[in-house]
C-alpha positions in Angstrom: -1.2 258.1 -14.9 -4.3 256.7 -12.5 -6.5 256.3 -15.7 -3.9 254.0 -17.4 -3.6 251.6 -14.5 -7.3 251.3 -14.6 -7.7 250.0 -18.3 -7.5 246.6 -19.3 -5.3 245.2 -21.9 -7.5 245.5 -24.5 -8.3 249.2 -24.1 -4.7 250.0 -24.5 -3.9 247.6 -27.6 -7.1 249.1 -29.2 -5.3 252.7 -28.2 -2.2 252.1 -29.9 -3.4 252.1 -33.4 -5.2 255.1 -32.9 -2.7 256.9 -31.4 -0.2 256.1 -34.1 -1.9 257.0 -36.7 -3.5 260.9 -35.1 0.4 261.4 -34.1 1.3 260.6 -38.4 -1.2 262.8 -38.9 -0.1 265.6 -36.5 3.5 265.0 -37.7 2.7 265.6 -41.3 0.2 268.9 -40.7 3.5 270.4 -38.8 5.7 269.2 -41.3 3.2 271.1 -44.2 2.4 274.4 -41.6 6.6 275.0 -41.4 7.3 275.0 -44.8 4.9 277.0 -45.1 5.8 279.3 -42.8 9.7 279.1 -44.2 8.7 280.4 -47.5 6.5 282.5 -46.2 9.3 284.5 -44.5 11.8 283.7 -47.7 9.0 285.7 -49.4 9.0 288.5 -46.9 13.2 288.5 -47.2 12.5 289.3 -50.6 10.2 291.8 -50.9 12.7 293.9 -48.3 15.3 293.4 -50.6 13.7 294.4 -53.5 11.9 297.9 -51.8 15.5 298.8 -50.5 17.2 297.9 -53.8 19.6 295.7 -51.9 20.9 292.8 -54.6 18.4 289.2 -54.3 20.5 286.8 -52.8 21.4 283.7 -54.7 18.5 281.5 -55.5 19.0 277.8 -53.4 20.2 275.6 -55.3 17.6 272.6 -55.1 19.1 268.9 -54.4 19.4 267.0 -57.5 16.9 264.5 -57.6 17.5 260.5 -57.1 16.6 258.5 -59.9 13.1 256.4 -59.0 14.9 253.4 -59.9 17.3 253.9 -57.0 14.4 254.2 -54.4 12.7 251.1 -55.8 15.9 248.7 -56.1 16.8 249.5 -52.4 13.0 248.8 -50.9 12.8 245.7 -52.8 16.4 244.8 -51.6 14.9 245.7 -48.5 11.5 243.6 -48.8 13.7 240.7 -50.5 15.6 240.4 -47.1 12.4 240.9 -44.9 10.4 238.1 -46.9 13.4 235.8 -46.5 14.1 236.5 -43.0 10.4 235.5 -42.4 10.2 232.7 -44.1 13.7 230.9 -42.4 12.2 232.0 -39.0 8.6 231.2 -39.0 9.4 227.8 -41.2 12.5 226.9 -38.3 10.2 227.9 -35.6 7.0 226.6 -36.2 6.4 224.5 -39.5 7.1 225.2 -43.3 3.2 226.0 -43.9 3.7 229.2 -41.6 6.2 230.0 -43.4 4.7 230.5 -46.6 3.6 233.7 -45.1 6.8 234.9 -45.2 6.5 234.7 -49.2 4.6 238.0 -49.4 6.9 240.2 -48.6 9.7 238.2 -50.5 7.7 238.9 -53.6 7.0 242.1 -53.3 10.7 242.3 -53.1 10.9 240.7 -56.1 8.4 242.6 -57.9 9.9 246.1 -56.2 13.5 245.1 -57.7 12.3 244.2 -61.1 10.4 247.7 -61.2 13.8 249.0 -60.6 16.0 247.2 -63.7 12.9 248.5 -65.9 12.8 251.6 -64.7 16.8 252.2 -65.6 16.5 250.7 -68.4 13.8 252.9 -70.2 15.9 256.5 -68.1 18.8 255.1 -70.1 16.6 254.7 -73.0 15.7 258.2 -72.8 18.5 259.3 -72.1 20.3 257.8 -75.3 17.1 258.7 -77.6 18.0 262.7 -76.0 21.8 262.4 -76.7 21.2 261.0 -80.0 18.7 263.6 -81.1 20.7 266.7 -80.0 22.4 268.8 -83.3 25.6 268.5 -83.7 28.0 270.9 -83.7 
């Protein structure tokens, strides 16, 4: 705790970066090395079974999936209210030319929701091609 109170300012802002982005990286290896280690022994439950002809149990049933659309619409929503936030603050704080900063995340927003409507359309697309090409019975 001595060291710390011997560093100057910049030494720690020029720390905090770094340590951010080993602790991501350290977060995600454990992350990778448990699942691993999950269906490694999920493997090894198996294989038991199987040698002492007990029944497999039931396979997991995986989550159904959320539609990309869905993810993009609520991260441009998201963005959207960021960039706006932004741009009322900085513009009511300062002046309106800072503000325009506050315009990049607003259109990524933007862009983010329209990803979205085209992506739902073209699922629905598909999805009408599929129902309309199944036989009938």
């Amino acid at each position: 705790m001595l060291y710390f109170c011997s560093m100057g300012p910049d030494t720690i802002a020029l720390s905090i970066p770094i340590l951010a982005v080993c602790g991501g990286v350290l977060i995600a290896i454990t992350a990778i090395i448990v699942k691993g280690r999950k269906e490694e022994q999920e493997h090894r439950e198996r294989v038991v079974a199987m040698e002492k002809g007990v029944a497999l149990p039931a396979p997991v049933v995986a989550e159904v999936e959320r539609p990309k659309h869905s993810d993009r619409r609520a991260g441009g929503l998201v963005m959207t209210g960021i960039g706006l936030a932004l741009t009322i603050a900085i513009s009511v704080s300062d002046r309106f030319e800072s503000g325009v900063w506050g315009l990049i995340p607003l259109f990524i927003g933007i862009g983010l929701l329209i990803a979205g409507t085209v992506d739902k359309r073209e699922l629905e697309e598909r999805e009408r091609a599929s129902r309309n090409n199944r036989p009938q019975p």
